[in-house]
BAFI-3210 file (N, C-alpha, C; in Angstrom, 3 decimals, decimal comma, padded with zeros to 6 digits):
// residues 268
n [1|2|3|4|5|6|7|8|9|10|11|12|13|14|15|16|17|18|19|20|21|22|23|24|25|26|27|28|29|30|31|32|33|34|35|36|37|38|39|40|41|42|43|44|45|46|47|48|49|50|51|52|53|54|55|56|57|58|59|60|61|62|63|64|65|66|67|68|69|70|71|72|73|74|75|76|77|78|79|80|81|82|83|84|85|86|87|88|89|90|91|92|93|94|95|96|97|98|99|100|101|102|103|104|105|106|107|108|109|110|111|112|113|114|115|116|117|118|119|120|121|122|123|124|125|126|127|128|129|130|131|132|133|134|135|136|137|138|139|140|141|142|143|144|145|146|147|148|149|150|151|152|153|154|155|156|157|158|159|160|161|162|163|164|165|166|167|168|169|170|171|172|173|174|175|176|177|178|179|180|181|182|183|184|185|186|187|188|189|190|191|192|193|194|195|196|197|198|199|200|201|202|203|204|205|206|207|208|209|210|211|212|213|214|215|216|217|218|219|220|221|222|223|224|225|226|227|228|229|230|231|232|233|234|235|236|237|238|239|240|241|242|243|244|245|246|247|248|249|250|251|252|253|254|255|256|257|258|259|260|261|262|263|264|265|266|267|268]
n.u [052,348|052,469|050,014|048,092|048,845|048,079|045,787|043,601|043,856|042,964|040,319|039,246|039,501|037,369|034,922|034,175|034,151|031,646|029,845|029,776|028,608|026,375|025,043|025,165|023,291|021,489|020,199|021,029|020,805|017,637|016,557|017,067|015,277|012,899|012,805|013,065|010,919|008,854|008,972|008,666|007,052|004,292|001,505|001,503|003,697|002,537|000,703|-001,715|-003,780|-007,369|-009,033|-011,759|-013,472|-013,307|-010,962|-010,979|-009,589|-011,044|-010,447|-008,773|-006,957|-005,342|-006,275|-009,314|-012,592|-015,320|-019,034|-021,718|-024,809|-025,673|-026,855|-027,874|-026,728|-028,091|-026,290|-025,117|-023,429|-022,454|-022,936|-022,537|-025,073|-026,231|-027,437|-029,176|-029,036|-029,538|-028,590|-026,106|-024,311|-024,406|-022,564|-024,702|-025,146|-025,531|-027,103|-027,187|-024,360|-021,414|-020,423|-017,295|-014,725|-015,719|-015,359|-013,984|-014,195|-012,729|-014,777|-015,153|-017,491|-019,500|-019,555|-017,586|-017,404|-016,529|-016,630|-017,726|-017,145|-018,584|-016,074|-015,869|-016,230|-016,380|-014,074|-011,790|-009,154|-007,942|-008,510|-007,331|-007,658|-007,535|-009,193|-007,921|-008,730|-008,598|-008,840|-010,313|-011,956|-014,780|-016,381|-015,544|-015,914|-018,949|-019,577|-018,696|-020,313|-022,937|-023,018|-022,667|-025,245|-026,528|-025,799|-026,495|-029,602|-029,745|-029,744|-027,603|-026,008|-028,323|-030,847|-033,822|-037,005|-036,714|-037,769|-036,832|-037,791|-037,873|-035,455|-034,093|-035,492|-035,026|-031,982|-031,975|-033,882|-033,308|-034,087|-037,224|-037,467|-036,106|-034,618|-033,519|-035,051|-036,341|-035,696|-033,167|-029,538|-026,680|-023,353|-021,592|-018,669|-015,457|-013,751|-015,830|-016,930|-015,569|-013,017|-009,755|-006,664|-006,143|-008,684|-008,842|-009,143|-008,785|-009,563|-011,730|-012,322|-012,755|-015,432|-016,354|-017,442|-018,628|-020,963|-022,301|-023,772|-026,633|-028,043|-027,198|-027,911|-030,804|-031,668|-030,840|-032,253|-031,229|-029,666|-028,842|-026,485|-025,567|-024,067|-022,670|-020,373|-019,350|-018,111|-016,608|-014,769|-013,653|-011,688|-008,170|-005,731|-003,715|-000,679|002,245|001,127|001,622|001,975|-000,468|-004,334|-006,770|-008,435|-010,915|-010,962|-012,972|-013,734|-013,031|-014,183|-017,110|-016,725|-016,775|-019,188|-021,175|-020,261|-020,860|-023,673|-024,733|-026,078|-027,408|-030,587|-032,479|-033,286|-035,194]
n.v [027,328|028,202|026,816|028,612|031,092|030,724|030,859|033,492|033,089|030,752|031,226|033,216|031,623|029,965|031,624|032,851|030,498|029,799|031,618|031,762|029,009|029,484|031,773|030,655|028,088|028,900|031,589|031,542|028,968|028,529|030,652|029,673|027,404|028,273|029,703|028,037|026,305|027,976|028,110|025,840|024,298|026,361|026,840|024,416|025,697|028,220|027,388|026,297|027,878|028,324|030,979|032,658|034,238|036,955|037,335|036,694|034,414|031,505|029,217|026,474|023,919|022,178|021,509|020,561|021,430|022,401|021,212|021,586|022,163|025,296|027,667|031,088|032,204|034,616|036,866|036,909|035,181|032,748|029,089|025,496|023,406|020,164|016,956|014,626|011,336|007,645|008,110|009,361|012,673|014,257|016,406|018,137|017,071|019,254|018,337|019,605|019,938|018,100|015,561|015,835|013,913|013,493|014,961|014,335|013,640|012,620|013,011|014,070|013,094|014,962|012,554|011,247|009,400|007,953|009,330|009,841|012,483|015,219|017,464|020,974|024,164|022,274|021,521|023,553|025,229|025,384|023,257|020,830|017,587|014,285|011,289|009,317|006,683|002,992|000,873|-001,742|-000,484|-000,059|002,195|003,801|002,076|001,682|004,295|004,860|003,219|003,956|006,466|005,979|004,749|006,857|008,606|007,009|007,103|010,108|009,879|008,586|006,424|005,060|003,211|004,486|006,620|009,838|013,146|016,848|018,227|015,712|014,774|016,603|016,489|014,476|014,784|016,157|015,381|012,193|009,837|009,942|010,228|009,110|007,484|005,278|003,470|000,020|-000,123|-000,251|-000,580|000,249|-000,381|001,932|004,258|004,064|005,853|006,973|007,512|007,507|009,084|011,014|011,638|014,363|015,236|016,956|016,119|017,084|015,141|013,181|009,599|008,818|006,456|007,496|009,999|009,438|007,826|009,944|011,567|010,965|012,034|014,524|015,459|015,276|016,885|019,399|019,713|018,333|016,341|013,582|011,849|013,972|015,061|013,105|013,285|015,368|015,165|013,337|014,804|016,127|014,388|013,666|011,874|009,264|009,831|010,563|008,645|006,245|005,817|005,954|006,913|007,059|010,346|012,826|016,282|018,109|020,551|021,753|020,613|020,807|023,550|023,989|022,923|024,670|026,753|025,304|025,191|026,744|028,362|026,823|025,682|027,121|025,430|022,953]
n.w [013,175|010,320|009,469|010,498|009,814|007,050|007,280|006,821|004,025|003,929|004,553|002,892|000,435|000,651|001,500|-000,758|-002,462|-001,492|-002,069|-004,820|-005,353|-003,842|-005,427|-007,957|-007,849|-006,289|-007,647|-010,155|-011,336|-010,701|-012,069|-014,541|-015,223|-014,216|-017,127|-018,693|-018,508|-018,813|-021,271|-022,407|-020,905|-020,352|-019,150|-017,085|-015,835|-014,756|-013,386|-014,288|-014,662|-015,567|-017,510|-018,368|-021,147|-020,542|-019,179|-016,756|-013,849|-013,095|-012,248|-011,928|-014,289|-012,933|-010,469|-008,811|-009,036|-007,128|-008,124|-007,215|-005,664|-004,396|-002,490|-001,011|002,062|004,926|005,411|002,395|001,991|-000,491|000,172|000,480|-000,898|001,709|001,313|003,058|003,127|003,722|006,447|005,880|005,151|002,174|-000,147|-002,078|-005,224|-008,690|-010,863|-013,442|-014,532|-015,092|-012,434|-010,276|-008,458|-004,716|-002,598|000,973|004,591|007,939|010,705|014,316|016,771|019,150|020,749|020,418|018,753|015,611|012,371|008,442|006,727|004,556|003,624|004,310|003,625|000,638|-001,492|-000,921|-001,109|001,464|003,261|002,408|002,594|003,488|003,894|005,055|005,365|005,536|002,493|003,754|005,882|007,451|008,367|005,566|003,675|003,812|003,250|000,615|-000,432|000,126|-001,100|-003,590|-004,395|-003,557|-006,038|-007,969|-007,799|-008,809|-010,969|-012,115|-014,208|-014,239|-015,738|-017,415|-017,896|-017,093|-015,631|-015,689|-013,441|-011,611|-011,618|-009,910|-007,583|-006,770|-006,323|-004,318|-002,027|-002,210|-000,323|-000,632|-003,262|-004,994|-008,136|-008,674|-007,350|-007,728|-010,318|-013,016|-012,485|-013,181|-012,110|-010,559|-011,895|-010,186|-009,615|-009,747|-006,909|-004,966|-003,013|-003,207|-001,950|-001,061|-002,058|-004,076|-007,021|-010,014|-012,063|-014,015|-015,278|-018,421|-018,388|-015,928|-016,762|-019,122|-017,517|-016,675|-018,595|-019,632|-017,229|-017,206|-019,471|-019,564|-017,233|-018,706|-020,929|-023,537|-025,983|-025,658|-027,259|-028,997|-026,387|-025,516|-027,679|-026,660|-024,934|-025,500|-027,221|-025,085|-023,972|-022,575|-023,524|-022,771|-021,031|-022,503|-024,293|-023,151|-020,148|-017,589|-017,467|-019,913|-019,132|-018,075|-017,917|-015,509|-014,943|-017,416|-019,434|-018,141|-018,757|-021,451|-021,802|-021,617|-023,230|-025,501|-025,509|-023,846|-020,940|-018,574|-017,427|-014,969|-011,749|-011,268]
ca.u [052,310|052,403|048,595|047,632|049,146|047,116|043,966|043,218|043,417|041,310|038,709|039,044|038,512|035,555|034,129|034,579|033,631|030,298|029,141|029,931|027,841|025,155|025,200|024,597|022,587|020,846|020,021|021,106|019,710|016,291|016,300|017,470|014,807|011,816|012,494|012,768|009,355|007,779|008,862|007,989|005,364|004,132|000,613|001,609|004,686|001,672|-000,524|-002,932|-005,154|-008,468|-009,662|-013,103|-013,527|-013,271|-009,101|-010,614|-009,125|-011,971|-010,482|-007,443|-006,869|-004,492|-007,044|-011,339|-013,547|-017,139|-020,373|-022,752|-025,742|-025,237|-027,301|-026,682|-027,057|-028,816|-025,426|-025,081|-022,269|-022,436|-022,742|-023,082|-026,343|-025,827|-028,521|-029,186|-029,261|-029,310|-027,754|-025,041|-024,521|-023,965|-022,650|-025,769|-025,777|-026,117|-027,391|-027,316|-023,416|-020,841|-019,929|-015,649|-014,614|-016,114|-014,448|-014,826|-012,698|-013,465|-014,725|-015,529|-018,455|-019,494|-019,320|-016,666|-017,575|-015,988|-017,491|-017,180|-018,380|-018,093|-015,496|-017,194|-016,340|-015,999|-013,004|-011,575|-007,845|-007,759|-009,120|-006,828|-007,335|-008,771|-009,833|-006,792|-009,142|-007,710|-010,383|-010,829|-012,521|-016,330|-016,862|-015,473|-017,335|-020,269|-019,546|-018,877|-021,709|-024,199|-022,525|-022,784|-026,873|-027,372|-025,513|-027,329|-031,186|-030,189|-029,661|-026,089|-025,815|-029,849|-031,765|-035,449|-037,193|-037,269|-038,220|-035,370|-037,796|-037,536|-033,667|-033,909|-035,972|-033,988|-030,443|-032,118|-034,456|-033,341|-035,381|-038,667|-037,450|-034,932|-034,851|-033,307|-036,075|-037,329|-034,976|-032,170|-028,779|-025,290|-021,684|-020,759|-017,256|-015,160|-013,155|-017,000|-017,672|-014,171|-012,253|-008,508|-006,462|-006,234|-010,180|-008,864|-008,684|-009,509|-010,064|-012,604|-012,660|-013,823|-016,187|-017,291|-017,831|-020,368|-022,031|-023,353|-024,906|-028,033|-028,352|-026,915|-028,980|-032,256|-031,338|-030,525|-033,081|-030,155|-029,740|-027,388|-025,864|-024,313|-023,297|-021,598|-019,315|-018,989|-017,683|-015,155|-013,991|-012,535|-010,857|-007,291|-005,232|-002,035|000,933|003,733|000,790|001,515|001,716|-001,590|-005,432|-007,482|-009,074|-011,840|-010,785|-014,163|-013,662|-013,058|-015,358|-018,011|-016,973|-016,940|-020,937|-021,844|-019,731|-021,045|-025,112|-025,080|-025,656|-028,081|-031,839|-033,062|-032,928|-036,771]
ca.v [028,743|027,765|026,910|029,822|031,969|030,652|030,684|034,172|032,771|029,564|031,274|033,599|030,677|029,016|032,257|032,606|029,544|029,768|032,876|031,236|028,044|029,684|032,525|029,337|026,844|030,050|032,376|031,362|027,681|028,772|031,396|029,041|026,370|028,531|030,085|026,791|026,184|029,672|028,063|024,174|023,731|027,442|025,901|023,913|026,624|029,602|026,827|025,575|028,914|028,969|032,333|033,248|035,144|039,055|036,963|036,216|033,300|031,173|028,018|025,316|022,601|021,046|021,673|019,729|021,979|021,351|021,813|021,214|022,913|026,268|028,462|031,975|032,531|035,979|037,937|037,005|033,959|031,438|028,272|024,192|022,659|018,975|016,235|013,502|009,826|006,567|008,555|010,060|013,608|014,627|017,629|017,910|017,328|019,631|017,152|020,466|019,817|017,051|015,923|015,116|013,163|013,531|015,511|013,969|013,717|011,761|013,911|013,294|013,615|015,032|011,646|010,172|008,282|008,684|009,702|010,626|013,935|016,262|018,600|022,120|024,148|021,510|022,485|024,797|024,774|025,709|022,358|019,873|016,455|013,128|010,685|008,241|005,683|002,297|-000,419|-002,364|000,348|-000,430|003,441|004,263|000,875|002,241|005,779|004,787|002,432|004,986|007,386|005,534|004,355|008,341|008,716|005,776|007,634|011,017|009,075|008,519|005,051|004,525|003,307|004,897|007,725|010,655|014,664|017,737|018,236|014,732|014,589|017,917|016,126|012,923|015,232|017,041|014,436|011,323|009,274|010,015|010,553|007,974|007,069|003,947|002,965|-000,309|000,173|-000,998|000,064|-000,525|-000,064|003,347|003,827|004,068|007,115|008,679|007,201|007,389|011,098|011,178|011,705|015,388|015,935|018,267|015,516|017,663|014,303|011,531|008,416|008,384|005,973|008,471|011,205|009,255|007,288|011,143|012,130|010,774|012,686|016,098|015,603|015,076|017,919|020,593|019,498|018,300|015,495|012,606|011,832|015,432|015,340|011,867|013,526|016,178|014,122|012,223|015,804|016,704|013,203|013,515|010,526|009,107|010,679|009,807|007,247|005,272|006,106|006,419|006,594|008,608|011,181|014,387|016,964|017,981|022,081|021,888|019,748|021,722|024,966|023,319|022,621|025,762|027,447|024,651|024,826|028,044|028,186|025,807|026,672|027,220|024,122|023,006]
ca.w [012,814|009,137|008,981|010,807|008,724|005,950|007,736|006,303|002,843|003,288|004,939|001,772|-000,552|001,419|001,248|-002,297|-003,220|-000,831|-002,375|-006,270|-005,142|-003,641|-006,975|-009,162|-007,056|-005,403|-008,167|-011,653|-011,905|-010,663|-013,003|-015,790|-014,745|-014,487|-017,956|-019,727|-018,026|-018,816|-022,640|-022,701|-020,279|-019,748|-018,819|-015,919|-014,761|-014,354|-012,157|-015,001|-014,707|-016,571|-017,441|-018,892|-022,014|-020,426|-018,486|-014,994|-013,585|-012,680|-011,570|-012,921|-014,662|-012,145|-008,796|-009,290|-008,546|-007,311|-009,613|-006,003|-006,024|-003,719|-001,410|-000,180|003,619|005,262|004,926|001,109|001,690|-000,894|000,841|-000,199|-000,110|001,785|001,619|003,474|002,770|004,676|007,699|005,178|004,612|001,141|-000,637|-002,889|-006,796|-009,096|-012,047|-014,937|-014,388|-014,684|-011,423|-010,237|-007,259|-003,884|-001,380|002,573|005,609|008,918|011,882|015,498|017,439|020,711|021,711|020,574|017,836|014,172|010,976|007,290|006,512|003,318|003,262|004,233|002,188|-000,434|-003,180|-000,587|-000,528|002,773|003,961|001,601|003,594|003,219|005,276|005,848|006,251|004,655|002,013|004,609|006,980|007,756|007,922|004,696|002,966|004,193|002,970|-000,852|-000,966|000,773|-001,878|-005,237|-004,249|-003,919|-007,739|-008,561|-007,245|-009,058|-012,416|-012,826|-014,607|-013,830|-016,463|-017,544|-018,418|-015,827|-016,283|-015,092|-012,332|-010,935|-010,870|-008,716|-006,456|-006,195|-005,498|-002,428|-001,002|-002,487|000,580|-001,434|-004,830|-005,530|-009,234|-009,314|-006,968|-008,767|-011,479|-013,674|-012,828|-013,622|-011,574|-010,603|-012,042|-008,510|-009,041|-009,256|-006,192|-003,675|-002,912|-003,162|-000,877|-001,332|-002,650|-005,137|-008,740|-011,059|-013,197|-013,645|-016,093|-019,185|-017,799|-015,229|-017,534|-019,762|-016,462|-016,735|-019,984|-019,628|-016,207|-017,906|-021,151|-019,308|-016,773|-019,498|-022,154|-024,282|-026,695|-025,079|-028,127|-028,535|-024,773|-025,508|-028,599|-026,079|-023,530|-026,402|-027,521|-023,691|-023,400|-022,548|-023,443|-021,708|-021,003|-024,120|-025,038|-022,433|-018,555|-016,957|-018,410|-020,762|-018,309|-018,518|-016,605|-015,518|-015,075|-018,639|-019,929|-017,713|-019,171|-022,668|-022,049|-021,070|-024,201|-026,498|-025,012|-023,366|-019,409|-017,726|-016,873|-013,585|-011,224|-011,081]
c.u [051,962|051,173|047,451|047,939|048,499|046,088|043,124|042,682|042,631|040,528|038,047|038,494|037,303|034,497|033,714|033,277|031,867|029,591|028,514|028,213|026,075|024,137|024,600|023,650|021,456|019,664|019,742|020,144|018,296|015,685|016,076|015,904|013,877|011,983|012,679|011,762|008,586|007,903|008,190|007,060|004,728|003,080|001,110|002,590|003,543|000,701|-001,787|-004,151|-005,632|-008,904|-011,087|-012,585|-012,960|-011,754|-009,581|-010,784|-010,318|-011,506|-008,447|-007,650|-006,224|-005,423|-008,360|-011,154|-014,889|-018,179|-021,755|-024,090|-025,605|-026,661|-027,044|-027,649|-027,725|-027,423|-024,986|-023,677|-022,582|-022,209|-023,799|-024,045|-025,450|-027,222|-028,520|-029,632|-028,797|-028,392|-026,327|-025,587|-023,847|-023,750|-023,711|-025,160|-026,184|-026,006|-027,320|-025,438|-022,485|-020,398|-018,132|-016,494|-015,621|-015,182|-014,879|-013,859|-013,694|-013,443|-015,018|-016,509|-018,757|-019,324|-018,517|-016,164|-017,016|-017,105|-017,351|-018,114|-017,629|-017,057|-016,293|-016,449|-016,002|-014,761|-012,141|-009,998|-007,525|-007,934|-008,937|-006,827|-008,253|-009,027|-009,095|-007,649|-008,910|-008,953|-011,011|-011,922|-013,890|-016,695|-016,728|-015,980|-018,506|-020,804|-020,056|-020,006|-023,150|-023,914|-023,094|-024,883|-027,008|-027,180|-026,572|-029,665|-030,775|-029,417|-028,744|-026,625|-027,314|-030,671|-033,409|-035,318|-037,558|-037,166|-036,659|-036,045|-037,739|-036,241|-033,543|-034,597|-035,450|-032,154|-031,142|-033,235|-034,819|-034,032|-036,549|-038,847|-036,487|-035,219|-034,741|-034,115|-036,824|-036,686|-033,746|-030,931|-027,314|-023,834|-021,813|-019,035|-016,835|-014,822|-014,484|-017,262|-016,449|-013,784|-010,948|-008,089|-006,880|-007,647|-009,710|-008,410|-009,090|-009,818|-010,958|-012,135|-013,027|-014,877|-017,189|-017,885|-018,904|-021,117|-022,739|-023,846|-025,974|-028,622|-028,059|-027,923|-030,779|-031,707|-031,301|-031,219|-031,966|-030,672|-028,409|-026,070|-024,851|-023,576|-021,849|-020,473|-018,648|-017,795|-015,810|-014,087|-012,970|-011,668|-009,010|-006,435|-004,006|-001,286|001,911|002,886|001,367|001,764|-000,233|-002,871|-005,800|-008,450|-009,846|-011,700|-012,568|-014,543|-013,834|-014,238|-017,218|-018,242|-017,247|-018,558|-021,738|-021,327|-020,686|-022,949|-025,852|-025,361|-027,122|-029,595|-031,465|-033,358|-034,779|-037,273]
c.v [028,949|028,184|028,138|030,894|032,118|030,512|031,889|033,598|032,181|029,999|032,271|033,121|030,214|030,085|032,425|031,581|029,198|030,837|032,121|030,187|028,808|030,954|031,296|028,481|028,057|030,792|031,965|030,402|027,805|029,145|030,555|028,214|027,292|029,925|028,739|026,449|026,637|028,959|026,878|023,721|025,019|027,192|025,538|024,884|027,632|028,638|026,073|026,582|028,791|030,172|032,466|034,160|036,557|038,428|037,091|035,127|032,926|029,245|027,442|024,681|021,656|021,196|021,296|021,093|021,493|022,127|020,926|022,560|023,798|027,386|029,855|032,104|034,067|036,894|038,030|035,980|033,486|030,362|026,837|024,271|021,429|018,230|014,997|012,345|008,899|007,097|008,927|011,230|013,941|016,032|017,557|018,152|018,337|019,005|018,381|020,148|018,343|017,003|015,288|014,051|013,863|014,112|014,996|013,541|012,631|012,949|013,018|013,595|013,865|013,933|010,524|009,464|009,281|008,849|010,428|011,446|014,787|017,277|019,661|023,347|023,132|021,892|023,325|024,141|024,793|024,374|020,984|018,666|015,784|012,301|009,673|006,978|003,947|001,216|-000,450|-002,120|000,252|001,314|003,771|003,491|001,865|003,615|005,877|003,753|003,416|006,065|006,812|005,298|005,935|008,764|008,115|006,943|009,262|010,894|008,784|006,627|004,225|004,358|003,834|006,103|008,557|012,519|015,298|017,494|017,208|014,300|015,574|017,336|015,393|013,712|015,966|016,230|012,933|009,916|008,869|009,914|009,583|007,592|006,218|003,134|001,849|-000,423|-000,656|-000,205|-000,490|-000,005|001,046|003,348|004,162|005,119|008,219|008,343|007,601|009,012|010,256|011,751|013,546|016,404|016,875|017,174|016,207|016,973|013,494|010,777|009,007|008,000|006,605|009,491|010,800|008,349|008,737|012,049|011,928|011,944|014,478|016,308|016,340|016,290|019,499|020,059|019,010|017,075|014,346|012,416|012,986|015,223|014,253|012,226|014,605|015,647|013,455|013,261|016,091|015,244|013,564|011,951|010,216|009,714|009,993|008,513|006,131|005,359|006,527|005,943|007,476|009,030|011,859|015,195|017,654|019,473|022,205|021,585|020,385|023,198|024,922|023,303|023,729|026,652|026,635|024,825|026,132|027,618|027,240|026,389|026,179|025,628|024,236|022,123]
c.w [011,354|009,251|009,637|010,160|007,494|006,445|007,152|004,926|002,696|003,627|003,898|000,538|-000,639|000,671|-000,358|-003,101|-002,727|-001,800|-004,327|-006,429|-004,982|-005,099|-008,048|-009,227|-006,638|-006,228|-010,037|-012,605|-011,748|-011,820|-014,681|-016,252|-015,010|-016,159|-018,856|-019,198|-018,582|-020,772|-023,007|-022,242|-019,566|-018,895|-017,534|-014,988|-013,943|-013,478|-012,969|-015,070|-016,062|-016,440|-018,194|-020,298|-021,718|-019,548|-017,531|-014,817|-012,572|-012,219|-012,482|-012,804|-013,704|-010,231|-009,483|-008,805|-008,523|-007,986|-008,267|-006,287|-004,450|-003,444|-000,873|001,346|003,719|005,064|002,990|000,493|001,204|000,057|-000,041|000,153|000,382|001,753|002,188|003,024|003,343|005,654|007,093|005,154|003,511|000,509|-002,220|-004,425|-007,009|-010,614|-013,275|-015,235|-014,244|-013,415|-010,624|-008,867|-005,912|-003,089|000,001|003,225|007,062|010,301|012,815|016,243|018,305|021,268|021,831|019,366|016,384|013,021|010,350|007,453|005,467|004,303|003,563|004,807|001,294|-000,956|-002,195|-000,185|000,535|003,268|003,140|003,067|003,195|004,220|005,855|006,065|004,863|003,826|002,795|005,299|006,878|007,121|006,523|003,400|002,802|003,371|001,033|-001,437|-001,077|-000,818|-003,631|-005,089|-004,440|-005,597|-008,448|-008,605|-007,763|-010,812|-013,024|-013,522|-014,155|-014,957|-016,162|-017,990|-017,158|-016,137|-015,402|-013,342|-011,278|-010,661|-010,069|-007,891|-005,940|-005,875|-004,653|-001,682|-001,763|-001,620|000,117|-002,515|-005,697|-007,003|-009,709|-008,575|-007,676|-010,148|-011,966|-013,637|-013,241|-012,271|-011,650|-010,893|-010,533|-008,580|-008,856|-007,811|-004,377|-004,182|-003,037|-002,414|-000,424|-001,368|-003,810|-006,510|-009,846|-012,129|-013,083|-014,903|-016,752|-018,869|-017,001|-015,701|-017,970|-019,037|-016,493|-017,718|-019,963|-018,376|-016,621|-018,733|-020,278|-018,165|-017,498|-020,915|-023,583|-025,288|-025,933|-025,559|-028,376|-027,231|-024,994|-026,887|-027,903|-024,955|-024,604|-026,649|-026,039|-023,477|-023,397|-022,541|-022,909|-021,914|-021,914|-024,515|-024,697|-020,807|-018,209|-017,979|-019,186|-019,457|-018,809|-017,149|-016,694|-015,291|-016,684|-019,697|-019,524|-018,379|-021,205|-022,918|-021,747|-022,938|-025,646|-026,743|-024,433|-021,792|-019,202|-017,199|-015,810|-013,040|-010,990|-009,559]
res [x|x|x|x|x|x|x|x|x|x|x|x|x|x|x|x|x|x|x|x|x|x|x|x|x|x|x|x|x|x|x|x|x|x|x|x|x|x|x|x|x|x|x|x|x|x|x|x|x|x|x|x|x|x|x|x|x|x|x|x|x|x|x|x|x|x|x|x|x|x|x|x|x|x|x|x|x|x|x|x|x|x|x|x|x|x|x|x|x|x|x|x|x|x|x|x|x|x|x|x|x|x|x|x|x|x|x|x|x|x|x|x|x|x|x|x|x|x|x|x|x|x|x|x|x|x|x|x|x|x|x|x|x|x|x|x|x|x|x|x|x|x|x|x|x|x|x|x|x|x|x|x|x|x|x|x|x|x|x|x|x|x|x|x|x|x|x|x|x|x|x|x|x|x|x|x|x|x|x|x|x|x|x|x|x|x|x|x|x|x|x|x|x|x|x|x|x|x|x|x|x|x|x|x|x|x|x|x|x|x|x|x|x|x|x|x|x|x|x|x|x|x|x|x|x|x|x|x|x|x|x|x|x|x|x|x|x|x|x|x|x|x|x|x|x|x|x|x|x|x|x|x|x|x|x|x|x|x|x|x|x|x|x|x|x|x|x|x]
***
């Protein structure tokens, strides 16, 4: 009879103490938490938004975006170009632009059979996924080899001398136009060459950044040299100077060359 008698009270305390908990844990610490955020790392709390000169948010630092060369359809949709190579489809180069990671997922075909294929839309959060497919995997061999030879044929890391309008020919019908055709090239760094799991890195290498100066320069009538102090200026270096690598986020670095050069002629 005793503990029934006190059953009013404890279920008074519980309550009590539920309401307190969830008040603190619920409400307070959030609160606490995203204003020491909003002060020490405001940047990463708001999402990493870039804005433009006139404040419209045109992308972030913490999501790639792609720099593909784009199309509009008969209703007035933006839409990728893709190009083909050695029985790959590619989301096409656009060589006036640095280019990130690769976005690509594994589809299936009327008949069965597997295969990588861009992302489409590219960049599009809607369609975060990679391709699960492990080294080893023949298909996905195949994919980043097929992949780096097309880099390779629209002048990434390709020695020689070649005009704007011949890298526009070699990113949309590299088949005919190939540049390293005959040529001298070097290693594609890998992260230019492999996606993450995600597709969305908004980083490359060092390495990968200046495998593409020569291909920017000669694209946008530039000077290399500038591009390559350009390239040193966006370098981010490790975390506390020591976790991780020096990176270029490549939104940045893109909008950097446009601010620094002005916008990009016409694709020839």
């Amino acid at each position: 009879m005793k503990n029934i008698r006190n059953l009013p009270r404890e279920l008074l305390v519980a309550l009590r103490v539920t309401l307190a908990l969830a008040v603190i844990g619920g409400l307070l610490y959030p609160l606490a938490m995203t204003g020491v955020a909003q002060v020490v790392f405001p940047g990463q709390a708001n999402g990493g938004l870039t804005k433009n000169s006139s404040g419209t948010v045109i992308g972030a630092n913490l999501i790639g975006q792609c720099f593909y060369q784009t199309t509009k359809d008969a209703s007035g949709t933006l839409v990728y170009e893709t190009t083909q190579y050695k029985g790959q489809s590619f989301d096409t180069v656009d060589p006036r632009y640095f280019q990130g990671r690769p976005s690509y997922t594994v589809a299936t075909s009327s008949n069965g059979t597997e295969q990588v294929v861009p992302l489409n839309p590219p960049c599009n959060p809607a369609a975060s996924q990679g391709s699960n497919l492990g080294p080893s995997n023949s298909l996905l061999i195949n994919r980043v080899d097929t992949f780096a030879a097309y880099l390779h044929c629209v002048g990434i890391d390709t020695a020689g001398s070649f005009t704007a309008a011949q890298l526009q020919q070699a990113a949309t019908d590299p088949g005919q136009n190939c540049l390293s055709t005959g040529g001298i090239t070097t290693p594609i760094p890998i992260d230019l060459a492999t996606g993450d799991f995600t597709s969305f890195d908004p980083d490359i290498s060092e390495a990968a950044a200046l495998a593409q100066v020569n291909m920017v320069a000669v694209a946008r009538g530039l000077d290399p040299a500038k591009l390559h102090q350009l390239v040193e200026a966006n370098v981010t270096g490790r975390v506390l100077w020591i976790f991780g690598e020096p990176v270029v986020d490549v939104l940045q670095l893109n909008l950097a060359l446009n601010k620094q050069f002005g916008q990009p002629p016409s694709l020839g």
